[in-house]
C-alpha positions, -999 to 999 in steps of 0.1 A, spaced: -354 -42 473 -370 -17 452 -364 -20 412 -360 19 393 -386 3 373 -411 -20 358 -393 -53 349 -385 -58 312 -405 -79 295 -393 -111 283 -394 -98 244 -376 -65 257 -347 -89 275 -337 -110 240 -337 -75 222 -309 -68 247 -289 -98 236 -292 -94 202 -266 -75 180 -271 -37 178 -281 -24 145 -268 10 150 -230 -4 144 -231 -3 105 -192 -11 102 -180 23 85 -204 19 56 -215 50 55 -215 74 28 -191 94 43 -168 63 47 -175 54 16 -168 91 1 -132 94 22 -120 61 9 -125 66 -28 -112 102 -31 -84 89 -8 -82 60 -28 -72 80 -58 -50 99 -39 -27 71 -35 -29 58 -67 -21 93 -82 8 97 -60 20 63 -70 19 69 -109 34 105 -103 65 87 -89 69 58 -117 67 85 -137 92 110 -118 68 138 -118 69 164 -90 40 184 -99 16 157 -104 28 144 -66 20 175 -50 -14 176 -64 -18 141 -52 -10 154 -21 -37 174 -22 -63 147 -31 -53 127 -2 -58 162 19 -99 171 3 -103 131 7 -99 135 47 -118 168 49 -146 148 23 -146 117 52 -149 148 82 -171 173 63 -200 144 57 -200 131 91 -204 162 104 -234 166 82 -248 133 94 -235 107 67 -211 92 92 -219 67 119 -239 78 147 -222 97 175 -214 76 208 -214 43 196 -179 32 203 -178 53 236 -165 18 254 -202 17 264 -217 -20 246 -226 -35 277 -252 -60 268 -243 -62 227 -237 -97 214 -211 -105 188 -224 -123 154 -211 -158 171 -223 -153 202 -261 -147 184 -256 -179 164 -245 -200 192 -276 -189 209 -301 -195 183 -282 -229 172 -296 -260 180 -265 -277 181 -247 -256 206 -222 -270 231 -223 -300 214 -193 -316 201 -192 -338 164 
């Protein structure tokens, strides 16, 4: 049966097991950015109700609104996490465990 192409090489088939660096969990600057203006958003809007002050709740709205457009505006730019990545699509991506069990020496063996 004829193959699309050559055969990987053995180096190229553990690269396909390991865990895919591209995944960076959200810590991106735009993350990053988003959370802290959102961040102190919140924690306006919560010290404008202790203190029962309208104005200063509506401008915490506001925070909470440019935090959001902060997150949307920097990924757009390219500070987010790469496009694509969590299309459903990680069809030969290892989790953390699964790369430890496989480099343990140990594994499948019980104490």
């Amino acid at each position: 049966m004829p193959t699309s192409g050559p055969a990987p090489r053995s180096d190229e088939r553990a690269l396909s097991t390991t865990h895919d660096h591209r995944d960076n969990h959200g810590q991106t600057p735009a993350a990053w950015s988003a959370v802290a203006v959102l961040l102190l958003g919140f924690l306006l809007g919560a010290v404008a109700v202790l203190l029962r002050t309208p104005w200063l709740f509506f401008v915490a709205i506001g925070v909470v609104v440019v935090g959001a457009l902060t997150g949307k505006v920097m990924a757009m730019m390219g500070l987010g996490q790469a496009p694509g990545f969590h299309d459903g699509d990680n069809a030969g991506v290892s989790t953390h465990a699964e790369d430890v069990a496989q480099r343990s020496p140990d594994a499948g063996r019980s104490a």
